[in-house]
VEXDREN-2710 file (C-alpha; in Angstrom, 1 decimal):
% VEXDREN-2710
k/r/px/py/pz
1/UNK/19.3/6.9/-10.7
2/UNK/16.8/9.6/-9.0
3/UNK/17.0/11.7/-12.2
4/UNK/16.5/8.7/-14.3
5/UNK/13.5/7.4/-12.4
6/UNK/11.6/10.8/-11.8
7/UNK/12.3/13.2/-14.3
8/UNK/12.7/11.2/-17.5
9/UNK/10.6/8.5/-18.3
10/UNK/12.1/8.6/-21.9
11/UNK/15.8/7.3/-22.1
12/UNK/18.1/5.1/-23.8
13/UNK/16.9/1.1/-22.9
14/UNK/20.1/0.0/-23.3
15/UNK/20.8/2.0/-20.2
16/UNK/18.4/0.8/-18.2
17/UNK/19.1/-2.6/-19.2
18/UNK/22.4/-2.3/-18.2
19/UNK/21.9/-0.6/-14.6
20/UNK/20.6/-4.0/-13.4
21/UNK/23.3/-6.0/-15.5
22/UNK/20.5/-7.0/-18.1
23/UNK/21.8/-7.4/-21.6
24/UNK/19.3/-7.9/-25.2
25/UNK/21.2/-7.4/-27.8
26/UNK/18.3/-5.0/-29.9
27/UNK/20.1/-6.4/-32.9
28/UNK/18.7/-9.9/-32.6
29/UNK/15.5/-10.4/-33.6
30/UNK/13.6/-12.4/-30.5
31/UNK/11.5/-15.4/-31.9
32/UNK/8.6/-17.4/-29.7
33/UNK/10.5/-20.4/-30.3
34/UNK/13.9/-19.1/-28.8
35/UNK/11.8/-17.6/-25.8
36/UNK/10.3/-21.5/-25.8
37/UNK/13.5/-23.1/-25.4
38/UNK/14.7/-20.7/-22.0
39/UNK/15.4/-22.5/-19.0
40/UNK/12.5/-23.0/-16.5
41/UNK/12.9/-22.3/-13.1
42/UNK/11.2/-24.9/-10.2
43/UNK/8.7/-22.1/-9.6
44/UNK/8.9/-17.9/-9.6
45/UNK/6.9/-16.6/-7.3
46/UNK/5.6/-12.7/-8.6
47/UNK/2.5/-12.6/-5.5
48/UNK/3.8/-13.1/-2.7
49/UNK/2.9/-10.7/0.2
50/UNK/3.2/-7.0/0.3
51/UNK/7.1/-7.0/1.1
52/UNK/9.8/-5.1/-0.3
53/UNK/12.5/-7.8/-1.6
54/UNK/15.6/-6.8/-2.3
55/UNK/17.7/-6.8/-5.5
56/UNK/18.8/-10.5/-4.1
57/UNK/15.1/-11.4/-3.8
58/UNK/15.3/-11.4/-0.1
59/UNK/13.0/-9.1/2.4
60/UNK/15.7/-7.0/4.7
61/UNK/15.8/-4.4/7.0
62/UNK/17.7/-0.7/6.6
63/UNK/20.9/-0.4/7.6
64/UNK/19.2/2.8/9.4
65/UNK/17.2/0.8/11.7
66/UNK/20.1/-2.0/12.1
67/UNK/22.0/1.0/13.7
68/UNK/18.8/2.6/15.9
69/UNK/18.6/-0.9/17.2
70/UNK/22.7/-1.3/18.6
71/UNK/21.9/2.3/19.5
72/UNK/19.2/1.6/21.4
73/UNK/20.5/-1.7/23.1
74/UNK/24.1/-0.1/24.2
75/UNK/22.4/2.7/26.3
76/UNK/22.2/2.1/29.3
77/UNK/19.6/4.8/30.1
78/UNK/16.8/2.8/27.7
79/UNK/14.9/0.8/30.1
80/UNK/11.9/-1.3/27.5
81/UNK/8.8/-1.7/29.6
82/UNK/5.5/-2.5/28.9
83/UNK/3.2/0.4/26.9
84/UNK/-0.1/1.6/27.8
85/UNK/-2.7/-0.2/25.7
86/UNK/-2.6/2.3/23.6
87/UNK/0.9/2.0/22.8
88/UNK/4.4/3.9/22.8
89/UNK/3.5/8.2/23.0
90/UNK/5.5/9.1/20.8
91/UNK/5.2/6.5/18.2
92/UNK/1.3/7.8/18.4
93/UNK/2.5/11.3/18.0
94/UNK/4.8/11.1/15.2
95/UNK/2.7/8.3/12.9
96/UNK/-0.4/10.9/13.5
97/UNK/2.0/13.8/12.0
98/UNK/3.4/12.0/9.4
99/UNK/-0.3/11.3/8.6
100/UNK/-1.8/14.9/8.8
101/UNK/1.1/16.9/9.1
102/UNK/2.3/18.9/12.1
103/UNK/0.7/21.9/11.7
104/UNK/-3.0/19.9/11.2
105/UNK/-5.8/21.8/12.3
106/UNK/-7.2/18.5/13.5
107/UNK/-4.1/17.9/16.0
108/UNK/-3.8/21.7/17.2
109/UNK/-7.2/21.9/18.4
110/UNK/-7.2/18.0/19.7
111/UNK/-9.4/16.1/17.9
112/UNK/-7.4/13.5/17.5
113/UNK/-6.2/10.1/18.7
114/UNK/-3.5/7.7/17.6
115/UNK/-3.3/4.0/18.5
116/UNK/-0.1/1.6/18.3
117/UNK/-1.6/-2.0/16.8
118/UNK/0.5/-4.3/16.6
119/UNK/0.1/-4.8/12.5
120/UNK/-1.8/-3.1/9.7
121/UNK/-4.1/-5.8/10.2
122/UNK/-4.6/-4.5/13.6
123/UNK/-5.3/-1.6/12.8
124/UNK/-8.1/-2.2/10.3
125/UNK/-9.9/-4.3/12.8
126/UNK/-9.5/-2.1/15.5
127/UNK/-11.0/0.8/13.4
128/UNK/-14.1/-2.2/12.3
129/UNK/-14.6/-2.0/16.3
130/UNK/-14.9/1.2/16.9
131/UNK/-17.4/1.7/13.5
132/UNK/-19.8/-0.7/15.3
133/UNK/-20.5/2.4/18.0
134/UNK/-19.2/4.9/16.2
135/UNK/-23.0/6.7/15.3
136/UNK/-25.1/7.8/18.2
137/UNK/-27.8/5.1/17.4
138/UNK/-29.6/2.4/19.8
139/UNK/-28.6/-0.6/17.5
140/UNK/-25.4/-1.7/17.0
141/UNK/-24.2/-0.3/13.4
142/UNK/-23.2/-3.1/11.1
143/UNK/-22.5/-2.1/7.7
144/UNK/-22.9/-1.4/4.8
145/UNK/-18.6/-1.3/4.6
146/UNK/-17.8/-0.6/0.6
147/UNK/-14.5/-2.3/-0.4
148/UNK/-12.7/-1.4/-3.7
149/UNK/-12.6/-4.1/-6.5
150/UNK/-10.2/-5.5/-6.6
151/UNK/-8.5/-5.0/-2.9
152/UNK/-7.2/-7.3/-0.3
153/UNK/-8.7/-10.3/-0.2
154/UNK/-8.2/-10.5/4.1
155/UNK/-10.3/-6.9/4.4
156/UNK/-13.6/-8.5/4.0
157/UNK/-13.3/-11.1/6.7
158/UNK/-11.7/-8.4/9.0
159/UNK/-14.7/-6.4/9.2
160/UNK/-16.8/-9.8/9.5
161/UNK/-15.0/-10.9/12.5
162/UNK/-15.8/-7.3/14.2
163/UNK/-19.5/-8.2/13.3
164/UNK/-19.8/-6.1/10.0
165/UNK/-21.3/-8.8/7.8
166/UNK/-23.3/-6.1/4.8
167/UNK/-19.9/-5.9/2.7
168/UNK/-20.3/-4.5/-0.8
169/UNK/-18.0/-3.5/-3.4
170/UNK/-17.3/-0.4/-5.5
171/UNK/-15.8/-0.2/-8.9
172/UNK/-11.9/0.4/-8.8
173/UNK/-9.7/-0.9/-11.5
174/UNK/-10.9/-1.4/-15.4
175/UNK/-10.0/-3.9/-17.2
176/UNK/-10.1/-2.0/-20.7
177/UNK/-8.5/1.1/-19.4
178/UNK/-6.0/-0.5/-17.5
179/UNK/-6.5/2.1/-14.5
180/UNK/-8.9/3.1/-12.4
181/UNK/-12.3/3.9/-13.6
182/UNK/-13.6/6.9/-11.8
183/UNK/-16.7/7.2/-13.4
184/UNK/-18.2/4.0/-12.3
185/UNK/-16.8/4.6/-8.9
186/UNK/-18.8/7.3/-8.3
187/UNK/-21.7/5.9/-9.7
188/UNK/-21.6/2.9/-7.0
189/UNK/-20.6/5.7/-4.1
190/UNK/-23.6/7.7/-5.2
191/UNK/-25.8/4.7/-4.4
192/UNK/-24.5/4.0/-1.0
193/UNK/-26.8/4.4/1.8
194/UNK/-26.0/7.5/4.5
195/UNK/-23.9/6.3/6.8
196/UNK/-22.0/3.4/5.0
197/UNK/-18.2/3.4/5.2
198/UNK/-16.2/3.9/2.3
199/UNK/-12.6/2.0/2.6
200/UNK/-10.2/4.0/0.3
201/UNK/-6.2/3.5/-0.2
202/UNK/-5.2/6.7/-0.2
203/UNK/-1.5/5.7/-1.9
204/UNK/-0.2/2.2/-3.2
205/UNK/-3.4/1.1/-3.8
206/UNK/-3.2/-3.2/-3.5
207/UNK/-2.9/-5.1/-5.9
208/UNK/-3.2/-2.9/-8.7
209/UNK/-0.7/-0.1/-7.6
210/UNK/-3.5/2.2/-9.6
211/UNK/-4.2/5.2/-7.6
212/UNK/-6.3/7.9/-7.5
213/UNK/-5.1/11.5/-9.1
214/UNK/-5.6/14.7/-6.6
215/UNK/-8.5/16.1/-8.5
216/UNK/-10.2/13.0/-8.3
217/UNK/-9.6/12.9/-4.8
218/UNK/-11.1/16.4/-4.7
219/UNK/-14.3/14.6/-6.5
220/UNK/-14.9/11.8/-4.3
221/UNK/-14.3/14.0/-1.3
222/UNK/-17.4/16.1/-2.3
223/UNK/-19.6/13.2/-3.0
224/UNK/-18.8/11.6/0.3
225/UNK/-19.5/14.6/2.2
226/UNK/-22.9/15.3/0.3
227/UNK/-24.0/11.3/0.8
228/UNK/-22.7/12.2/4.6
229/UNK/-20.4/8.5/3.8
230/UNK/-17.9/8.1/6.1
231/UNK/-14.0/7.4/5.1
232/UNK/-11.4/4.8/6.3
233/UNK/-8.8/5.6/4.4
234/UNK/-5.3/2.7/4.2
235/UNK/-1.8/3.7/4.2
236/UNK/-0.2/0.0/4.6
237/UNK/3.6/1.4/3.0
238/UNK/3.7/5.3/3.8
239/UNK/6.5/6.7/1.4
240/UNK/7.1/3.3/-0.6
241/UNK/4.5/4.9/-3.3
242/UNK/6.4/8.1/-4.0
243/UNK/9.4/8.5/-1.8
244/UNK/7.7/11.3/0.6
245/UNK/5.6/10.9/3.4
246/UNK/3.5/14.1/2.6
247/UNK/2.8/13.4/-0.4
248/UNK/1.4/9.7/0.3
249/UNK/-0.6/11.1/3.1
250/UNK/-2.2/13.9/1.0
251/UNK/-5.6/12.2/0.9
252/UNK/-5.7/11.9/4.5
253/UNK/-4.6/15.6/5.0
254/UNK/-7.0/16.7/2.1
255/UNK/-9.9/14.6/4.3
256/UNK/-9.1/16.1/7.3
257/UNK/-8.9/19.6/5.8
258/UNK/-12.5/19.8/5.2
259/UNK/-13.4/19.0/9.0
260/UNK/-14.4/15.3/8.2
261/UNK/-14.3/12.6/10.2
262/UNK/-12.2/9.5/9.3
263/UNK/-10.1/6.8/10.3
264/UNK/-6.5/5.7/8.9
265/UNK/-4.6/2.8/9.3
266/UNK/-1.2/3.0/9.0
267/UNK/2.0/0.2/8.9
268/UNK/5.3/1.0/8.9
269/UNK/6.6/-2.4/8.4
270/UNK/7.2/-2.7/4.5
271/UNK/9.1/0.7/4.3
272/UNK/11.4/0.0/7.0
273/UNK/11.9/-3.9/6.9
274/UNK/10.2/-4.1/10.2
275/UNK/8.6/-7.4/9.1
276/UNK/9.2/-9.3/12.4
277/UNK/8.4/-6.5/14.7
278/UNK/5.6/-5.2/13.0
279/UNK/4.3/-1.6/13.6
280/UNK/0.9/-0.6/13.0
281/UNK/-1.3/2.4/13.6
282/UNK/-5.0/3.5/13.9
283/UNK/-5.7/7.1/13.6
284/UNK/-8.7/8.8/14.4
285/UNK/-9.9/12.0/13.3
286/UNK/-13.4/14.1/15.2
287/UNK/-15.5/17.1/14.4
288/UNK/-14.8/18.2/17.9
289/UNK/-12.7/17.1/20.9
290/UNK/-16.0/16.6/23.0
291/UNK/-15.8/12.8/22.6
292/UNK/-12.3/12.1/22.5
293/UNK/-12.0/11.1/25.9
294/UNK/-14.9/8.2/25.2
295/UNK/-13.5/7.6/21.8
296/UNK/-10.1/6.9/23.9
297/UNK/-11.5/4.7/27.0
298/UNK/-13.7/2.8/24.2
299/UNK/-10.6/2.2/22.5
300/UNK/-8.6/1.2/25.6
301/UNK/-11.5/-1.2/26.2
302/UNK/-11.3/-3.0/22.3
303/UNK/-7.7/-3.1/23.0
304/UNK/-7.4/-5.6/26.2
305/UNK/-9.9/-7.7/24.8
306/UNK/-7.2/-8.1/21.3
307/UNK/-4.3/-7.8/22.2
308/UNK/-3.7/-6.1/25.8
309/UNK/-0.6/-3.9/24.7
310/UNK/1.5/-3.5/21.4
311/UNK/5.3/-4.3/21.4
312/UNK/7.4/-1.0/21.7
313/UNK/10.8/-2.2/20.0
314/UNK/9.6/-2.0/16.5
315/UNK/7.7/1.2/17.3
316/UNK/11.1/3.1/19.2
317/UNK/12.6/2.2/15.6
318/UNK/9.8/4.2/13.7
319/UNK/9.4/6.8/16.5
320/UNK/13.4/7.7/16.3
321/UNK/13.6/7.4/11.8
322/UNK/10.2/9.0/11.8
323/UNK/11.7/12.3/13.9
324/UNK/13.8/13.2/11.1
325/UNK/12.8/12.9/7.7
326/UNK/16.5/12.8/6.8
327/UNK/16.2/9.4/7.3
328/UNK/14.3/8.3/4.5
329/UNK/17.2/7.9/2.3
330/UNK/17.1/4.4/1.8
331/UNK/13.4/4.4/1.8
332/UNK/13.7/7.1/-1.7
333/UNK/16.1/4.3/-3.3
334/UNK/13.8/1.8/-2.6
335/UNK/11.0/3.5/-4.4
336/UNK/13.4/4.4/-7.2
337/UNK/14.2/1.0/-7.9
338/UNK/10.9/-0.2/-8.0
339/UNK/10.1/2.8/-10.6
340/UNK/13.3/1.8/-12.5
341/UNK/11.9/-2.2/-12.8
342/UNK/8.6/-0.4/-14.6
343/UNK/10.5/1.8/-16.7
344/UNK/12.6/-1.3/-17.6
345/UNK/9.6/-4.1/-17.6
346/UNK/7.6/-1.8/-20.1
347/UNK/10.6/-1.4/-22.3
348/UNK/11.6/-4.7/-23.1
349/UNK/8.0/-5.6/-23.6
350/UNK/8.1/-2.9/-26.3
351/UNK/11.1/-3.8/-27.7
352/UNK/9.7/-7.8/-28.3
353/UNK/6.7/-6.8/-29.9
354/UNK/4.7/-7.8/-27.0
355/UNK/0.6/-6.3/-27.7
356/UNK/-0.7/-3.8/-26.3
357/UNK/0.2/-0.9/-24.9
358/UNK/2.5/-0.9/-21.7
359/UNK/2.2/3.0/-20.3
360/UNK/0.3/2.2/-17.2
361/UNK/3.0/0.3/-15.9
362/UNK/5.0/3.2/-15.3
363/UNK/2.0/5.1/-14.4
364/UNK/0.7/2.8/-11.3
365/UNK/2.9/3.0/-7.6
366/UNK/4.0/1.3/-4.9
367/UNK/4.9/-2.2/-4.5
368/UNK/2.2/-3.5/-6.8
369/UNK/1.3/-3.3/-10.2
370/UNK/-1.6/-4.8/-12.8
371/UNK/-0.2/-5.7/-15.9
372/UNK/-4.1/-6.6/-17.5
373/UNK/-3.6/-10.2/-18.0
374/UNK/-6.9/-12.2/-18.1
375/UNK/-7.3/-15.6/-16.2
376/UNK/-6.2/-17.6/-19.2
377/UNK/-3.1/-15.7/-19.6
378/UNK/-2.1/-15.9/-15.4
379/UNK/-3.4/-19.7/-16.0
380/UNK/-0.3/-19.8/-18.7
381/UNK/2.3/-18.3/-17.2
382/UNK/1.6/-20.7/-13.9
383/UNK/1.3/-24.0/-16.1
384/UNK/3.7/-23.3/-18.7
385/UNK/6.4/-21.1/-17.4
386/UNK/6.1/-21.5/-13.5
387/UNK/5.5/-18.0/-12.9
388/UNK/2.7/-17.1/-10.5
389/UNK/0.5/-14.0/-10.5
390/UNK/-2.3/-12.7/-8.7
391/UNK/-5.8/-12.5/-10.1
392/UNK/-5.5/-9.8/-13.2
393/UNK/-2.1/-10.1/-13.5
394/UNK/-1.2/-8.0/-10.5
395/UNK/2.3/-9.2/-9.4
396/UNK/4.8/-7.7/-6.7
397/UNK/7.6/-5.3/-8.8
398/UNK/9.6/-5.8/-6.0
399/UNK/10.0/-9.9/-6.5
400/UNK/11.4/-8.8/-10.1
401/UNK/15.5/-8.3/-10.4
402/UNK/18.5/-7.9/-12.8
403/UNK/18.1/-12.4/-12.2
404/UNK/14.7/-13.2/-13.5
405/UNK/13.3/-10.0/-15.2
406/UNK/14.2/-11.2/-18.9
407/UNK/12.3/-14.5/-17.6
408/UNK/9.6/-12.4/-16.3
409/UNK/9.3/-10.1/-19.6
410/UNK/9.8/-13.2/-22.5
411/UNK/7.0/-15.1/-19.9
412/UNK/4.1/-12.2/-20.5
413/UNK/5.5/-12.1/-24.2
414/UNK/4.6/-15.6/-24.7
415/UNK/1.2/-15.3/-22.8
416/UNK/0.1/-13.1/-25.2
417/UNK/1.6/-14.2/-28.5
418/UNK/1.0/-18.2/-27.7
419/UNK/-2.7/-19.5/-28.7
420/UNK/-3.9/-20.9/-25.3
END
C-alpha cells in the first residue's frame, strides 16, 4: 500500500477500488437517475471533529499505546503522581525535539521552554496569555491576532477569552484555484501592523488540508521578519499529514533556524488515539535565554490559574512512543490510508463524469480536505442525500470507508450534475 500511496499517484482504479472491497463495474454506464434511486442512509456525517476514524468508522487507539499502557500499569516501579504545573519533563523534552529537532540550535543553547496543556486547545490559549506580556510595553498588548480564512472556527474566541479582542483574517484558501492563494496572503501580511501575530498551520492545515509548499514558507518567513510579525505556528496532528515527524515540523524548524521567536502548539491526541487522555503542548522559542526563567515563572503563574497541573498518563504514552520513532508504524498506515481514500475519491469522480477537475484532492494532507463545493451544493448533499459537510465542502477523509465511499462519491456527482 506505501508504494501505492507515495510513489504512484497513477494506477489501475480498479485496484484501488478493490483494496477497500469497492466494486464499479467501468462497463456500466452510471446515470443520475440510477445514482437517484440509491438507498439513503438516516444521516452521514463527513465534519465531525478532527479524529482519525477507523476503517469501521470508529475513533481507536494504537495497539502501540494499548501495550505502553499494560506496560506501564504491571510495573511495579511506576509510581503516577502529580506533575509540576508545567507538566511531565520528559514529555516537554521530547514534544520540543520532535518539534525542532534534537540537534536545534534553539534547544542547545537554551532558549527554549516546553509546557504540557492538557489539549491543543490548551495550548493555544495558553500561548494567547503569554502574547498579552509578551513585548516589553506598559499596556497590556491586545492584538491585532491574524487568523487564516478559512480556520477553526473555536480559534477566534480562544484568543478573546485571553483578552485579544482585534482579530482579523488573512487570505488562505481560493475558491477558484482550489488551493491556497499565496499571492493574496502576502498582500494581507504586508499590511499588518508591527507587532501583530500571525497564526500559521504549519502541516494539516484545518479544514482545507491545503498547505503551504517549502519555498513558500521560505517567502512568508522573510516578510514576517521584515514586518518584525510574530509567528504562532499549529501542529494539532504531528505526523498524520505526511507520516514523519520532521517533515511536519519543518516550518517550525525552518522558523527557528533564522533566530526568530515563535510559539507552537502541539497535540498528540489524533495521531495516537489519545482522545480521552488528551495530550497537548505549548512550545516557546527566544532570541536569548536571558528571559527564560520569567518566561517560565509567568507561565507557571497562567497555569494555576487554568488548569493547576496536566494529567501525566496520556503524556507517559507519548513520552515512551515519541523516544523511538520506530514506533510510528501504525501512525505511516494511518496516513497512507487517508492518501489512498483521495487517490480513490478523485478516481471514481473521474470515472462518473463528475465536473471539474479533482487533482487537489490528492494534492491537500492530513485529515481534512476541501473538495470546492459552494453553499448550494453542501445545502444539497445535507437536504437531499443526508450527507453533511463543512462550509466549502471541507469534509473529514477519515469519516469515508470501503461502506459509504460510493455513497459519498455518487452524492458530490449529483451535487453538481442536479439543477438546484
Amino acid at each position: 500500500m506505501s508504494a501505492l500511496c507515495a510513489n504512484n499517484r497513477t494506477y489501475n482504479c480498479e485496484i484501488l477500488l478493490n483494496i477497500i472491497g469497492v466494486h464499479t463495474p467501468q462497463s456500466s454506464p452510471v446515470s443520475v437517475s440510477s445514482l437517484c434511486t440509491t438507498v439513503v442512509p438516516k444521516c452521514f456525517c463527513l465534519r465531525p471533529p478532527a479524529k482519525y476514524y477507523s476503517e469501521e468508522g470508529k475513533t481507536f487507539e494504537l495497539r502501540l499505546v494499548g501495550k505502553i499502557k499494560q506496560q506501564l500499569s504491571a510495573d511495579p516501579t511506576f509510581c503516577p503522581e502529580y506533575p509540576s504545573s508545567l507538566g511531565l519533563t520528559e514529555f516537554t523534552r521530547r514534544a520540543t525535539e520532535v518539534a525542532l529537532g534534537k540537534s536545534s540550535p534553539a534547544i542547545v543553547e537554551n532558549r527554549v521552554l516546553g509546557i504540557q496543556t492538557p489539549s491543543f486547545s490548551a495550548a493555544v490559549r495558553l500561548g494567547a496569555e503569554l502574547l498579552t506580556h509578551w513585548y516589553k510595553v506598559r499596556a497590556v498588548w491586545c492584538g491585532p491576532v491574524y487568523l487564516s480564512s478559512p480556520c477553526d472556527d473555536s480559534l477566534a474566541g480562544i484568543f478573546q477569552a485571553a483578552g485579544i479582542e482585534d482579530i482579523r483574517e488573512y487570505y488562505y484558501w481560493d475558491d477558484k484555484q482550489r488551493g491556497v492563494c499565496l499571492e493574496k496572503l502576502l498582500e494581507d501580511l504586508e499590511r499588518a501592523p508591527e507587532q501583530s501575530v500571525v497564526v500559521l498551520s504549519a502541516s494539516a492545515h484545518y479544514p482545507t488540508g491545503a498547505d503551504l509548499t517549502q519555498k513558500q514558507w521560505t517567502v512568508i518567513t522573510q516578510l514576517i521578519m521584515r514586518r518584525r510579525l510574530f509567528p504562532f505556528l499549529l501542529l494539532p496532528a504531528q505526523a498524520l499529514c505526511y507520516g514523519d515527524l520532521n517533515r511536519d515540523a519543518w516550518p517550525i524548524q525552518h522558523f527557528a533556524s533564522q533566530g526568530m521567536e515563535l510559539l507552537c502548539a502541539q497535540s498528540f491526541s489524533h495521531c495516537f488515539g489519545l482522545y480521552g487522555e488528551a495530550v497537548g503542548h505549548l512550545l516557546c522559542v527566544l532570541k536569548q535565554n536571558s528571559p527564560l526563567l520569567s518566561l517560565q515563572s509567568q507561565a507557571d503563574r497562567i497555569v494555576k490559574s487554568l488548569w493547576a497541573q496536566p494529567s501525566v498518563g496520556g503524556a507517559h504514552v507519548v513520552a515512551t512512543v515519541l523516544s523511538n520513532p520506530a514506533h510510528l508504524g501504525e501512525v505511516k498506515r494511518m496516513v497512507e490510508r487517508c492518501m489512498l481514500i483521495r487517490d480513490i475519491l478523485r478516481e471514481k469522480l473521474r470515472l462518473l463524469g463528475t465536473p471539474g477537475c479533482w487533482d487537489h484532492l490528492t494534492q491537500q494532507g492530513g485529515l481534512f480536505c476541501c473538495t470546492g463545493l459552494n453553499d448550494q451544493q453542501v445545502e444539497f448533499l445535507s437536504r437531499s442525500r443526508h450527507v453533511s459537510l463543512l462550509p466549502r465542502g471541507c469534509l473529514n477523509v477519515s469519516a469515508i470507508n470501503g461502506h459509504n465511499l460510493e455513497y459519498v462519491t455518487d452524492s458530490i456527482h449529483l451535487a453538481l450534475t442536479t439543477s438546484l
